[in-house]
N, CA, C and O of each residue as an XYZ file, in Angstrom:
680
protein
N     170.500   -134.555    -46.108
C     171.831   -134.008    -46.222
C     171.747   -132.528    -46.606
O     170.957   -132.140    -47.466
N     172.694   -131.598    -45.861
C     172.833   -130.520    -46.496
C     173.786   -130.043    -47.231
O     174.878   -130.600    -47.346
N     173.357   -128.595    -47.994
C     174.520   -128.777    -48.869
C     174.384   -127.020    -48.988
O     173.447   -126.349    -48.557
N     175.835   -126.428    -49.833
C     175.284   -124.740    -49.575
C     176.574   -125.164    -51.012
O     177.524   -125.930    -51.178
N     175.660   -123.868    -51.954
C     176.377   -123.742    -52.991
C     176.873   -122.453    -53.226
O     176.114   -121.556    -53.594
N     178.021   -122.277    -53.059
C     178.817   -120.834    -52.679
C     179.295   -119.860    -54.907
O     179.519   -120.330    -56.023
N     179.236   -119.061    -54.564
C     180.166   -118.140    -55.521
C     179.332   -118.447    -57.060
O     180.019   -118.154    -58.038
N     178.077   -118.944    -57.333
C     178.156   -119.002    -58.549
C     177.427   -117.817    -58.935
O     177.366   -117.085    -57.947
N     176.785   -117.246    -60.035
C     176.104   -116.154    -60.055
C     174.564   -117.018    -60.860
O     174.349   -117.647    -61.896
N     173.478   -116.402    -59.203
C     172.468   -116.917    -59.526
C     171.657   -116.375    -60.245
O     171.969   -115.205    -60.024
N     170.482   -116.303    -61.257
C     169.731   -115.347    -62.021
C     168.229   -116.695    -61.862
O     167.920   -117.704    -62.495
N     167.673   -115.974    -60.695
C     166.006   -116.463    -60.400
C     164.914   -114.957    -60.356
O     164.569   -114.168    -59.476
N     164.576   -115.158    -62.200
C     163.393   -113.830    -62.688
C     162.806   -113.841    -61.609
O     162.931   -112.869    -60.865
N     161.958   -115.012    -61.212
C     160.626   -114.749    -60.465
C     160.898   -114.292    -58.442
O     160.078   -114.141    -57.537
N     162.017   -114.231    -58.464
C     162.719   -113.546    -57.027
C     164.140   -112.554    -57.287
O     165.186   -112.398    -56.656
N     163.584   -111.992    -58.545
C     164.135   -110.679    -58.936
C     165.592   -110.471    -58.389
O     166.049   -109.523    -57.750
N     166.155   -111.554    -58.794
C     168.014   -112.272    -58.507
C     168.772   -112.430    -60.143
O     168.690   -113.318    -60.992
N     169.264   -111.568    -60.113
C     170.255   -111.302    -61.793
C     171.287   -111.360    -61.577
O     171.889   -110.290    -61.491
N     171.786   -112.209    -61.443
C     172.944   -112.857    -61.702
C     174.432   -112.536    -60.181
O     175.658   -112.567    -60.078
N     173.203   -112.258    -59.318
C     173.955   -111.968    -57.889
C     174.891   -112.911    -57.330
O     174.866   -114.081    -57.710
N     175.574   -112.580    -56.612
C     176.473   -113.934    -56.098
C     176.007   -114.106    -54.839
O     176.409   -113.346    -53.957
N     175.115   -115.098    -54.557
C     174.717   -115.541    -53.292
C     174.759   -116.837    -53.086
O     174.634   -117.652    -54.000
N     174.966   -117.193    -51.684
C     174.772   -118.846    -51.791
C     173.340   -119.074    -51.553
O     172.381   -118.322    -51.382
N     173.521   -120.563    -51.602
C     172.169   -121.293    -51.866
C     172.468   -122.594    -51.227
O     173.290   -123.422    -51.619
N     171.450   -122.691    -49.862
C     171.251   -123.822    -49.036
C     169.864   -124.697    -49.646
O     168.771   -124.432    -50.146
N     170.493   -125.648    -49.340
C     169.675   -126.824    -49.797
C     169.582   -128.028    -48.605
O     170.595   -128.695    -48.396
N     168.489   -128.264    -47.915
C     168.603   -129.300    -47.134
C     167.218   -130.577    -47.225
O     166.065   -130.254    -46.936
N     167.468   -131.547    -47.524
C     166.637   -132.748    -48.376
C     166.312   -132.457    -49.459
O     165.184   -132.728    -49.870
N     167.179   -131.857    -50.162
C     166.486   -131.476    -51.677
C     165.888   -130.488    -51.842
O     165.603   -130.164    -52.995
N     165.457   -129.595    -50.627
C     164.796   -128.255    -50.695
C     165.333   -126.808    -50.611
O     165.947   -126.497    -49.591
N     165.198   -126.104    -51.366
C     166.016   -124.975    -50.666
C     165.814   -124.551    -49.940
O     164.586   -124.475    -49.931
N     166.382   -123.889    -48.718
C     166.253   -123.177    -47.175
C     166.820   -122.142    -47.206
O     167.800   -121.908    -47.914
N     166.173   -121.209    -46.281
C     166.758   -119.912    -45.478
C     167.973   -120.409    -45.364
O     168.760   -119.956    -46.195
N     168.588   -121.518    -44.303
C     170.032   -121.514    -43.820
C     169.864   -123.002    -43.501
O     168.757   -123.533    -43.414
N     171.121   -123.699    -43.317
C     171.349   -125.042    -42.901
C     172.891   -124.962    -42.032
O     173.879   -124.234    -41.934
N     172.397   -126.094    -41.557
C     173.984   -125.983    -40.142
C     175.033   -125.922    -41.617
O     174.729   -126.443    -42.690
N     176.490   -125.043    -41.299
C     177.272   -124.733    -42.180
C     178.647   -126.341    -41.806
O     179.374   -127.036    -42.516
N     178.371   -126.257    -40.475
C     179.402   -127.005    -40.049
C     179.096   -128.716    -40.809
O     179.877   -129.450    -41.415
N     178.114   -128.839    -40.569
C     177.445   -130.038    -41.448
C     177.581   -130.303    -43.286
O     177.981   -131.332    -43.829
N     177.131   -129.079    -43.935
C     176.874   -128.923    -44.972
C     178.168   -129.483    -46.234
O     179.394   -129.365    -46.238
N     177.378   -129.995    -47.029
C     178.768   -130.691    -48.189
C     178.349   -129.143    -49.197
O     177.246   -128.884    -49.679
N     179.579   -128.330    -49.288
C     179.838   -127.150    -49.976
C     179.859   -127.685    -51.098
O     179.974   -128.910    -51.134
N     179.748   -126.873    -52.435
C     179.797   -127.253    -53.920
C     180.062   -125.329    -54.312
O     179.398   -124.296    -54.233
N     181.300   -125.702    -54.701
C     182.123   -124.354    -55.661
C     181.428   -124.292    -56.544
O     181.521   -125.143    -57.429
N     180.415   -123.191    -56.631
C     180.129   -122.666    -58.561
C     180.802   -121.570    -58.888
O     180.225   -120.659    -59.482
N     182.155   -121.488    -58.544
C     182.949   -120.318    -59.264
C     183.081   -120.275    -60.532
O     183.586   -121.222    -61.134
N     182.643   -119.151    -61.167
C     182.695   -119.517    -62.957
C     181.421   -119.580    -63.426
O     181.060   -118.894    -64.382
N     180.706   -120.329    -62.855
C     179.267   -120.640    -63.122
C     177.867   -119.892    -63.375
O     177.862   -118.661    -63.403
N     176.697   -120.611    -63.558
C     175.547   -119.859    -63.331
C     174.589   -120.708    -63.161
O     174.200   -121.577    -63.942
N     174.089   -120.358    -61.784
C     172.831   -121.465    -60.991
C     171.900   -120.972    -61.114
O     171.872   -119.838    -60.637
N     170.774   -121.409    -61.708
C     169.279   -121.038    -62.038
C     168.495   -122.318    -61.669
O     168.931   -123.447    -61.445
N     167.204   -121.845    -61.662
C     165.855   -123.040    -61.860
C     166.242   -123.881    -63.058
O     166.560   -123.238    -64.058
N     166.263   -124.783    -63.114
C     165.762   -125.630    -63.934
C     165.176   -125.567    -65.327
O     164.041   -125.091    -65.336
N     165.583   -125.871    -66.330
C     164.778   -125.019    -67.682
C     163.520   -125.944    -68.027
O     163.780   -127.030    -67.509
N     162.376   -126.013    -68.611
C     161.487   -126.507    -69.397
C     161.344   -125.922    -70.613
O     161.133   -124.741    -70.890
N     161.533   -127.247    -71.585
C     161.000   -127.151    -73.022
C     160.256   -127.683    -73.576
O     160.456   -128.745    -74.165
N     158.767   -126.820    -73.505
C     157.659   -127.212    -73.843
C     157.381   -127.972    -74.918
O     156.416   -128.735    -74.885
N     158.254   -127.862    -76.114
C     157.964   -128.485    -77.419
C     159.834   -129.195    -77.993
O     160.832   -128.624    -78.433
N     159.539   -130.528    -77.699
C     160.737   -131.421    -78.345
C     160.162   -132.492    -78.269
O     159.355   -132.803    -77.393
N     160.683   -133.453    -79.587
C     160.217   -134.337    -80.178
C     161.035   -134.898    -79.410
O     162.132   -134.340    -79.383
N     160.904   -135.983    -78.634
C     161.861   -136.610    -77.768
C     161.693   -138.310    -77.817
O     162.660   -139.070    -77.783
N     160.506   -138.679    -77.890
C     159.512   -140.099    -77.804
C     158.621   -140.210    -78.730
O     157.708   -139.452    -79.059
N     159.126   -141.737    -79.335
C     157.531   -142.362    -79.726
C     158.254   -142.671    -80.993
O     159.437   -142.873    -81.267
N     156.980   -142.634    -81.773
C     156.918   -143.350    -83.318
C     157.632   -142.838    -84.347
O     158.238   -143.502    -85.189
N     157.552   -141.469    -84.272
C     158.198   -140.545    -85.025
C     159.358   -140.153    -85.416
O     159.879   -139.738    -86.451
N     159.860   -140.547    -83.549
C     161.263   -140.469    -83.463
C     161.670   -141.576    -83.620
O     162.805   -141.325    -84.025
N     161.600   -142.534    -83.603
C     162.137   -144.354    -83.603
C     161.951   -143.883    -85.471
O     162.980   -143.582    -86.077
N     161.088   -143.875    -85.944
C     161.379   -143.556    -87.406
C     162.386   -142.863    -88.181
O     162.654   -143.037    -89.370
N     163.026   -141.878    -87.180
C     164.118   -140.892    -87.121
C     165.246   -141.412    -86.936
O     166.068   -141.201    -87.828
N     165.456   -141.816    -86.367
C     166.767   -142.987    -86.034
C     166.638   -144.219    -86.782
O     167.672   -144.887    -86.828
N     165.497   -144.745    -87.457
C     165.784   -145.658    -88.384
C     166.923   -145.459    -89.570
O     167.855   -146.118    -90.032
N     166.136   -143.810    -89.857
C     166.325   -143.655    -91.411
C     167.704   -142.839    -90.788
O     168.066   -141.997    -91.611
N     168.436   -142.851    -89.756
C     169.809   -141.971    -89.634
C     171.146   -143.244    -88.964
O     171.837   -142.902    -88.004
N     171.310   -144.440    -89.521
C     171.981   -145.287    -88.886
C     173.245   -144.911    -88.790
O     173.956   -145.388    -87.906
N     173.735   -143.969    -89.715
C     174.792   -143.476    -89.444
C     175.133   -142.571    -88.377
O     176.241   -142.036    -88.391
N     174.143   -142.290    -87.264
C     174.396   -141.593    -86.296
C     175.015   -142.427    -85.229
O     175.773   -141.917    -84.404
N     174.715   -143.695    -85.219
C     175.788   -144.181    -83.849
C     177.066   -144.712    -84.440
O     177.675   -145.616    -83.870
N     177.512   -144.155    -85.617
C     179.287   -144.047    -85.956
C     179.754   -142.741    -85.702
O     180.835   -142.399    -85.223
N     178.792   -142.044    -86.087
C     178.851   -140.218    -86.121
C     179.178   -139.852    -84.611
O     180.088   -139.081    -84.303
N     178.336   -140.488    -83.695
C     178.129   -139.546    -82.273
C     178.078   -140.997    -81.489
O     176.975   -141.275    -81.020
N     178.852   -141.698    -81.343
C     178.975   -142.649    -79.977
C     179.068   -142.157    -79.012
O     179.894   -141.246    -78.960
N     178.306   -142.483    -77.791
C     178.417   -142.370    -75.921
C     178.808   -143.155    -75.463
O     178.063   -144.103    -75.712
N     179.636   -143.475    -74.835
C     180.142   -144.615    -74.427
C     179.775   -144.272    -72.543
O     179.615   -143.255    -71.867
N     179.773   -145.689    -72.295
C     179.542   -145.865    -71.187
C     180.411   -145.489    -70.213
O     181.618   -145.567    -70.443
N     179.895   -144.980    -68.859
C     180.653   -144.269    -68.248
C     180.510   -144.984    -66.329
O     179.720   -145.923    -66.226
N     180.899   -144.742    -65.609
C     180.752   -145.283    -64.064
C     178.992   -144.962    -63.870
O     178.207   -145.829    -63.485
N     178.653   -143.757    -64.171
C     177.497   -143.089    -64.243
C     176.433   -143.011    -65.279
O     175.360   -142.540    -64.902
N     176.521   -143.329    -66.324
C     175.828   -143.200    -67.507
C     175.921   -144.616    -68.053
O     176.825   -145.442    -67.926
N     174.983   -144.674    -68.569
C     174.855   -145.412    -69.883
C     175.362   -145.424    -71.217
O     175.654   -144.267    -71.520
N     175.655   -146.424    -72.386
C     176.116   -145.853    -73.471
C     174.525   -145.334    -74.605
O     173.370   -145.687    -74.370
N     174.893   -144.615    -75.560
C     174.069   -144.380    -76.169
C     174.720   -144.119    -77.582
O     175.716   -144.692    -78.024
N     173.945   -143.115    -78.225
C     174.255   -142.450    -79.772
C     173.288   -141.693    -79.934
O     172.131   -141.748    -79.516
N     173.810   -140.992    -80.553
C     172.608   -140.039    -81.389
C     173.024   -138.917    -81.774
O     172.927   -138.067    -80.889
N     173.689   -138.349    -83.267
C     173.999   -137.026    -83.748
C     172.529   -136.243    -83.791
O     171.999   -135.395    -83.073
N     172.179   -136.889    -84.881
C     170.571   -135.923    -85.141
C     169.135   -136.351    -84.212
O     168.204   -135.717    -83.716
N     169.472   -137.552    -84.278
C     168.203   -138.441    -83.297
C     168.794   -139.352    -82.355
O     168.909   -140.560    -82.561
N     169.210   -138.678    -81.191
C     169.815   -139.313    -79.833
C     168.678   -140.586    -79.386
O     167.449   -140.547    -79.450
N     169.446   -141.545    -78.986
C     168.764   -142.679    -78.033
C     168.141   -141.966    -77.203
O     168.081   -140.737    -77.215
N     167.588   -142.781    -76.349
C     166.237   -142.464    -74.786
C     167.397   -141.896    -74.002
O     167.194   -140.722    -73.693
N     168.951   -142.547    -73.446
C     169.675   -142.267    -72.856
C     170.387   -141.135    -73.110
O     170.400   -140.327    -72.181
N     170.997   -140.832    -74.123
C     171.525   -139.373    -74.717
C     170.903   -138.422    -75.039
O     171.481   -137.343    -75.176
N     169.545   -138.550    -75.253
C     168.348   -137.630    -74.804
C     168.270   -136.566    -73.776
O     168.082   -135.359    -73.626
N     168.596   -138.023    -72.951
C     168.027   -137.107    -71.419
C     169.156   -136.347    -70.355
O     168.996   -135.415    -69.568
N     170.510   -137.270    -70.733
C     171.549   -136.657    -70.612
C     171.917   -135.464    -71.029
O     172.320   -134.548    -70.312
N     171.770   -135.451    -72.346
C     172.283   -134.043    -72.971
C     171.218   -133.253    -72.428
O     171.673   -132.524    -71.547
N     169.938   -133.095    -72.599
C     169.147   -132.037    -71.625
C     169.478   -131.635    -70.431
O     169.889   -130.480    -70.312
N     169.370   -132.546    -69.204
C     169.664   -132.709    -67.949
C     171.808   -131.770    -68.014
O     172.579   -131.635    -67.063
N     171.970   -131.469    -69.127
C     173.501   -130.892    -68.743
C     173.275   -129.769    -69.602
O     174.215   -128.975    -69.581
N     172.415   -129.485    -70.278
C     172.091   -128.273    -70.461
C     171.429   -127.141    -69.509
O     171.490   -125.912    -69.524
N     170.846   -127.972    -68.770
C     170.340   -127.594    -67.251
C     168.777   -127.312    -67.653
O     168.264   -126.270    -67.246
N     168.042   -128.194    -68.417
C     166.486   -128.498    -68.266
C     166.369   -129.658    -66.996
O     167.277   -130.400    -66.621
N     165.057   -129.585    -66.489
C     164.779   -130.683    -65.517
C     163.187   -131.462    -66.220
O     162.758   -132.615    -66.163
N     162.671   -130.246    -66.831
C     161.443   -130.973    -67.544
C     161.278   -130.848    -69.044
O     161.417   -129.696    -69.454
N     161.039   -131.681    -69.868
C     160.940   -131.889    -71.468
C     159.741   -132.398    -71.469
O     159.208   -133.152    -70.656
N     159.166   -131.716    -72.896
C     156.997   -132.096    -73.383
C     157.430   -132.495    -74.687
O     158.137   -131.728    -75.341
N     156.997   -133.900    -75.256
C     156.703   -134.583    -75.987
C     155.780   -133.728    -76.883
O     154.796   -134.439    -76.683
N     155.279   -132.710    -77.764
C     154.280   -131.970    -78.284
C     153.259   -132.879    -78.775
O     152.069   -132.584    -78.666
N     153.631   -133.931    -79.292
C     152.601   -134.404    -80.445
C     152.399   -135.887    -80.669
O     152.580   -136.549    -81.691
N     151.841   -136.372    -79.061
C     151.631   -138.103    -79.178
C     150.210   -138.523    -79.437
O     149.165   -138.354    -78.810
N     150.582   -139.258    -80.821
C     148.693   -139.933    -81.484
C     148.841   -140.618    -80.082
O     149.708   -141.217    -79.446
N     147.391   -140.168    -79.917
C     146.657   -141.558    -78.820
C     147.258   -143.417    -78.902
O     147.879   -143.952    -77.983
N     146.959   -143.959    -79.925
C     147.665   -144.790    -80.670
C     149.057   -145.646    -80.262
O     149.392   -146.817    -80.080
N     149.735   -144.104    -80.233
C     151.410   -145.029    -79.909
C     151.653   -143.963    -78.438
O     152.664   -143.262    -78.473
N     150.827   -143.862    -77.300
C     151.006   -143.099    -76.359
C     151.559   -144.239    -75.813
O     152.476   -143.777    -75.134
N     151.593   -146.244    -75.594
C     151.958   -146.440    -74.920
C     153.916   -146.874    -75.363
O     154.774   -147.161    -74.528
N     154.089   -146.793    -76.684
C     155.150   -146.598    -77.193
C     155.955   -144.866    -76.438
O     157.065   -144.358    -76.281
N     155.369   -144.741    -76.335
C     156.203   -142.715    -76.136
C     156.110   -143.282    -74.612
O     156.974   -144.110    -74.899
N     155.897   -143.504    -73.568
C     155.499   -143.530    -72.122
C     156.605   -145.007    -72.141
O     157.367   -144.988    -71.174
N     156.690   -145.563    -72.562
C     157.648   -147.118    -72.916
C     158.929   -146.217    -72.479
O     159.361   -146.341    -71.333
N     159.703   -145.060    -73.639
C     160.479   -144.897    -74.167
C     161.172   -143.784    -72.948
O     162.345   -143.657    -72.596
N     159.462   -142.796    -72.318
C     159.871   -142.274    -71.347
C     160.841   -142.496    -69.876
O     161.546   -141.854    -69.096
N     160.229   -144.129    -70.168
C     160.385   -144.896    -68.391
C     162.134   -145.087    -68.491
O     162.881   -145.157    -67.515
N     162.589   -145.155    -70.076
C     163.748   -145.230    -70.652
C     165.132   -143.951    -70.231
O     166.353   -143.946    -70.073
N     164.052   -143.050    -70.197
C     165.200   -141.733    -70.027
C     165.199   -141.687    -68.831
O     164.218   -142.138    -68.240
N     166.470   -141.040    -67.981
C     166.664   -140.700    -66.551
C     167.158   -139.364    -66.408
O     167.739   -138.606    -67.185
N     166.845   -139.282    -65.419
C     167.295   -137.464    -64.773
C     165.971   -136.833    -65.153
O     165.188   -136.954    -64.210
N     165.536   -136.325    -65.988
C     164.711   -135.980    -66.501
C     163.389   -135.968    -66.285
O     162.812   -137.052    -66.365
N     162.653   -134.831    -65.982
C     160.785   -135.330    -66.214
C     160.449   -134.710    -67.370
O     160.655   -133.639    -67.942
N     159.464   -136.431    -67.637
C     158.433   -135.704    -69.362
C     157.060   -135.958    -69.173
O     156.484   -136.669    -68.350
N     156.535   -135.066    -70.319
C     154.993   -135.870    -70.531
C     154.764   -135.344    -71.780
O     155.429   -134.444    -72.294
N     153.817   -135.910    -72.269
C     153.746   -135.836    -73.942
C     152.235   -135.113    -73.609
O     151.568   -135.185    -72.578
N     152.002   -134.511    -74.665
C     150.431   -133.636    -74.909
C     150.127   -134.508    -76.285
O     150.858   -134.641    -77.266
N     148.635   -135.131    -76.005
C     148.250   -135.911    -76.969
C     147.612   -135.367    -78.153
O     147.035   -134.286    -78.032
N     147.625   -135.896    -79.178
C     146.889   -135.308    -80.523
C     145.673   -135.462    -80.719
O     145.285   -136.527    -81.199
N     144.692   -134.354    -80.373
C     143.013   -134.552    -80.443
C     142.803   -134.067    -81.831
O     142.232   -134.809    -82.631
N     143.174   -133.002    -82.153
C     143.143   -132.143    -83.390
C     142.243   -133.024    -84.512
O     141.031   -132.855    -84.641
N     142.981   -133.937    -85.257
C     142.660   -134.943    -86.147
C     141.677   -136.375    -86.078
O     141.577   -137.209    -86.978
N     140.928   -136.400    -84.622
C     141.161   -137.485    -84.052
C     139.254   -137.846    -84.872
O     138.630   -136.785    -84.881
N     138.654   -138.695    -85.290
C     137.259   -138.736    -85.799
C     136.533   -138.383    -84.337
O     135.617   -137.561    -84.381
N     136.814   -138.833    -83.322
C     135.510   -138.940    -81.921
C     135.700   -137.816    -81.848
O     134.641   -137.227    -82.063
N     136.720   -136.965    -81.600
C     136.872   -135.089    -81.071
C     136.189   -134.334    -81.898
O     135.474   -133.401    -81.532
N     136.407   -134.770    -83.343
C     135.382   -133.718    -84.187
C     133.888   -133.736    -84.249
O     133.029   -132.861    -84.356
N     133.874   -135.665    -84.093
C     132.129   -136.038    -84.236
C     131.242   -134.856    -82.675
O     130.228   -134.160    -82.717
N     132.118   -135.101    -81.642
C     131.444   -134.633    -80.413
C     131.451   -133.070    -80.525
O     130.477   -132.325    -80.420
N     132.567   -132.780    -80.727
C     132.561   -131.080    -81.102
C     131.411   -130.986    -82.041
O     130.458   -130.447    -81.478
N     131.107   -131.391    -83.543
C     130.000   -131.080    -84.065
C     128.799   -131.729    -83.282
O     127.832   -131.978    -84.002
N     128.661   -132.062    -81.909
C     127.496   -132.860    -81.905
C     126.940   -132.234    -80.500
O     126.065   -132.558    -79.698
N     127.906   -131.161    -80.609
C     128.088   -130.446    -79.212
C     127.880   -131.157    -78.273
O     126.993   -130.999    -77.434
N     128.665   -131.999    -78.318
C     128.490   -133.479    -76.734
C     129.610   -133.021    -76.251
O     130.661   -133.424    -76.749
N     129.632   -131.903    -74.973
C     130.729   -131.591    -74.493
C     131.048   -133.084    -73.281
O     132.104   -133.715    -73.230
N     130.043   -133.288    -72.589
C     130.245   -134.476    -71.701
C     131.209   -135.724    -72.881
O     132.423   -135.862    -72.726
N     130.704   -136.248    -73.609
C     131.486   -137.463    -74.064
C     132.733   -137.172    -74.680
O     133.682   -137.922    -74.908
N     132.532   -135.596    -74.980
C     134.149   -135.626    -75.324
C     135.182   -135.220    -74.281
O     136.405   -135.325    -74.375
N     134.544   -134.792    -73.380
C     135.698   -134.272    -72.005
C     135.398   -136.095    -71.497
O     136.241   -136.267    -70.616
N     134.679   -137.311    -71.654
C     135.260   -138.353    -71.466
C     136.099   -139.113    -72.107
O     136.930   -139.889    -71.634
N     135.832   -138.841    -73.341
C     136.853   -139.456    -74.336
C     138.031   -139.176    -74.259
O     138.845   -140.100    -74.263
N     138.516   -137.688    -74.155
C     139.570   -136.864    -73.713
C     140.457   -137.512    -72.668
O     141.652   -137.801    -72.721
N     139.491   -137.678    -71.628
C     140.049   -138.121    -70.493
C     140.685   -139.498    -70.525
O     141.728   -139.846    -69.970
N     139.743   -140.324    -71.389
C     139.946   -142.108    -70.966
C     141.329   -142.234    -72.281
O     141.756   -143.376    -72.452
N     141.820   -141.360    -72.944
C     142.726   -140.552    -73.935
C     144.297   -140.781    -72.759
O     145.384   -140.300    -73.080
């Protein structure tokens, strides 16, 4: 399907576009030079501002830490109810949003990718559980070697091989 997004003001750094008013064809999800106009489902961004996609490298989003976070905040799903919508899911979360209000509220801030900073090996399959949970959204968590006994034993043992395997099977 195509689609051309008219009037919003686009700002793309890396194709030196500040806040110009141009449209923007899109056909299977890709952007294009041009797409048949006669075809195309138009979308008004009058008012607006169309950019890439944001990434935020560092948010606590998944896992142990955060399920601990929302333990100790039960008063957040009286505080901040989501209620279910044709499109959405219900959720909660003032200070520590569910998997679903997570990814929502990002995804309308206009991120497309979120990084987990700090998953122990341990509860990686808890954080990756919680991931499969959120929609719209892509994540991945960066795991915690720092502290870990095998990363330090091999670093002092200068066993670069077993620790770029350990790393890996990580």
């Amino acid at each position: 399907m195509s689609k051309i997004i008219k009037n919003g003001r686009v700002y793309d750094p890396k194709n030196g576009i500040n806040g110009d008013k141009i449209q923007i064809h899109i056909q299977d999800g890709k952007i294009v030079e041009k797409v048949n106009e006669k075809d195309a489902k138009v979308i008004d961004a009058t008012g607006m501002i169309v950019f890439p996609g944001g990434v935020d490298i560092h948010a606590h989003i998944a896992g142990a830490k955060v399920n601990a976070g929302r333990a100790f905040r039960p008063e957040d799903h009286k505080k901040d109810p989501v209620p279910k919508t044709k499109f959405t899911r219900s959720g909660s979360g003032y200070s520590v949003p569910s998997t679903f209000v997570t990814a929502y509220r990002y995804a309308q801030l206009g991120y497309t990718t979120v990084a987990e900073p700090a998953m122990p090996p341990l509860k990686a399959r808890h954080t990756h559980e919680e991931f499969i949970d959120m929609p719209i959204i892509d994540k991945m968590a960066f795991p915690l070697f720092g502290n870990n006994w095998f990363v330090i034993q091999y670093i002092k043992d200068n066993d670069i091989d077993k620790l770029s395997a350990y790393i890996a099977w990580l």
